[in-house]
C-alpha positions as CSV (number, residue, x, y, z in Angstrom):
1,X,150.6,136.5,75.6
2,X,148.5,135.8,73.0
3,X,144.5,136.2,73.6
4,X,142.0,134.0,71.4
5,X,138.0,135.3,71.8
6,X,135.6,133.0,71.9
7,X,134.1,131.7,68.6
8,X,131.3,133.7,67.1
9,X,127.9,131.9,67.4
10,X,127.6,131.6,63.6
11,X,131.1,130.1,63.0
12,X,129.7,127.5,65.5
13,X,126.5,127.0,63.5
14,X,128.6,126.4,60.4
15,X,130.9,124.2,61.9
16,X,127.8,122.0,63.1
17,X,126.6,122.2,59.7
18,X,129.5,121.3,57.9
19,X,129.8,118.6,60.4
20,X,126.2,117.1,59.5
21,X,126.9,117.3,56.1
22,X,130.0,115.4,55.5
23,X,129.2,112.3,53.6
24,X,130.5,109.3,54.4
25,X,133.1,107.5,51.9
26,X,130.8,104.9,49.4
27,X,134.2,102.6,49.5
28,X,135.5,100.8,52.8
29,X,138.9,102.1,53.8
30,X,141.3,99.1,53.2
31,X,143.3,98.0,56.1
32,X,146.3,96.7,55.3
33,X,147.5,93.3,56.4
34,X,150.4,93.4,59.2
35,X,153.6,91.7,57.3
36,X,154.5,89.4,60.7
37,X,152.2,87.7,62.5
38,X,150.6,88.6,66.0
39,X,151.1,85.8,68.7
40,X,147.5,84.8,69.0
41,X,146.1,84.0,72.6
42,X,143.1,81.4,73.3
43,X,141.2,83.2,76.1
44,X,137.9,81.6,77.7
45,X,135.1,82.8,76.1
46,X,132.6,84.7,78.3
47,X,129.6,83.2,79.2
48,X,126.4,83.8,77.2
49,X,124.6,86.3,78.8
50,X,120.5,86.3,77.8
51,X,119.3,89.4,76.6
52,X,116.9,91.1,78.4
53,X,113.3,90.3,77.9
54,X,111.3,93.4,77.2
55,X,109.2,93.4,80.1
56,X,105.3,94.0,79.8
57,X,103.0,95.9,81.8
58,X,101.5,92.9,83.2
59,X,104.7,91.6,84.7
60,X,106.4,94.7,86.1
61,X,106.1,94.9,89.6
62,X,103.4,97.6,91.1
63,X,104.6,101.0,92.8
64,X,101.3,101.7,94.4
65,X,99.1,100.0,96.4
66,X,95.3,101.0,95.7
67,X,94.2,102.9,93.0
68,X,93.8,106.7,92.2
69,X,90.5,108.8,93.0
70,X,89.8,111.9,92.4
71,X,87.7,114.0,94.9
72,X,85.9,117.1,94.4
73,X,86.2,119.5,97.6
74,X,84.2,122.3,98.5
75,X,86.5,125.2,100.2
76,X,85.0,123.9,103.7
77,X,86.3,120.7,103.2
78,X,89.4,121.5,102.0
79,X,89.4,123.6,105.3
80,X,88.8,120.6,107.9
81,X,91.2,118.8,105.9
82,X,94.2,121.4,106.6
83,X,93.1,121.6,110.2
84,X,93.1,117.9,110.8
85,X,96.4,117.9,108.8
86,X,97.8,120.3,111.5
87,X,96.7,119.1,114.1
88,X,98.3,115.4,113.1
89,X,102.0,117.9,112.0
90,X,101.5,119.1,116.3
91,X,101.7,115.4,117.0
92,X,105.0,114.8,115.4
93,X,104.0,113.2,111.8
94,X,103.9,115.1,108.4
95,X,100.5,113.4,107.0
96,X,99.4,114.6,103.0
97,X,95.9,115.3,102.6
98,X,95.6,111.4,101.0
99,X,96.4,110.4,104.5
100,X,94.5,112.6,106.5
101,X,91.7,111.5,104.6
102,X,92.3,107.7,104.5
103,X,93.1,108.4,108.5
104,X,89.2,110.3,108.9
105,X,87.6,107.8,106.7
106,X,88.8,104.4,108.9
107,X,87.8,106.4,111.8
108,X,84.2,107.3,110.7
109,X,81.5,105.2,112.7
110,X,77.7,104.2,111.0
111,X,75.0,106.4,112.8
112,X,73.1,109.6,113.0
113,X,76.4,111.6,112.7
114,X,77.6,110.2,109.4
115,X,73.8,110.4,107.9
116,X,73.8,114.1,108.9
117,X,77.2,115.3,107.8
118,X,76.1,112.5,104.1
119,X,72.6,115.0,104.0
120,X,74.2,118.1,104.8
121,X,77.2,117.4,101.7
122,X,74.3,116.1,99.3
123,X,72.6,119.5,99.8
124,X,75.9,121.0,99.2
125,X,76.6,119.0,95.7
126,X,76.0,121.2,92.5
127,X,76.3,118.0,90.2
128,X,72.7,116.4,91.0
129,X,69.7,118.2,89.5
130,X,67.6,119.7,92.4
131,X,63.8,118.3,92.0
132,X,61.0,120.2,93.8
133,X,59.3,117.7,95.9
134,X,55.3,119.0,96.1
């Protein structure tokens, strides 16, 4: 019984080199003609098929309905948003925070509530410059 090892990674490397670096021959390899001739058979050509246009962005079709946003939460939000999220998982539906939050938004009413909880974020907001009112 006759055991081969397996090839040393540089004999492989070489190999692939040599490989790469064979040139190809500058002269066509002449075939030579067949002495009798083949029968020849007529078969129906295939119908033309059109190549595929390349498609542009305007035609392809859309994934997504909407558009993306991207929200800045304070860890308080981020906090309602988990506890709404499992409170929809006890009702038998696994929601992502876009759907909780597209769910709390169509279910926000105008009023006194919403103008509270609007005053009480825009105090919370670091991006607006505070101005001392006198």
């Amino acid at each position: 019984m006759i055991m081969s090892s397996k090839p040393k990674p540089s004999d492989v490397r070489n190999n692939l080199l040599a490989a790469i670096q064979r040139k190809v021959p500058s002269s066509p390899v002449a075939v030579p003609e067949p002495t009798e001739p083949a029968a020849v058979t007529v078969a129906e050509p295939e119908p033309r098929r059109k190549e595929p246009r390349p498609v542009s962005v305007a035609d392809r079709p859309k994934r997504r309905i909407g558009k993306q946003v991207q929200v800045w939460f304070h860890e308080e939000d981020g906090r309602i948003v988990r506890e709404l999220a499992a409170w929809l998982a006890g009702q038998g539906v696994r929601p992502t925070d876009s759907l909780v939050i597209r769910a709390a938004l169509r279910t926000a009413k105008t009023g006194g509530e919403l103008l509270q909880a609007y005053r009480q974020a825009s105090d919370l907001d670091g991006r607006l410059k505070r101005h001392k009112v006198k």
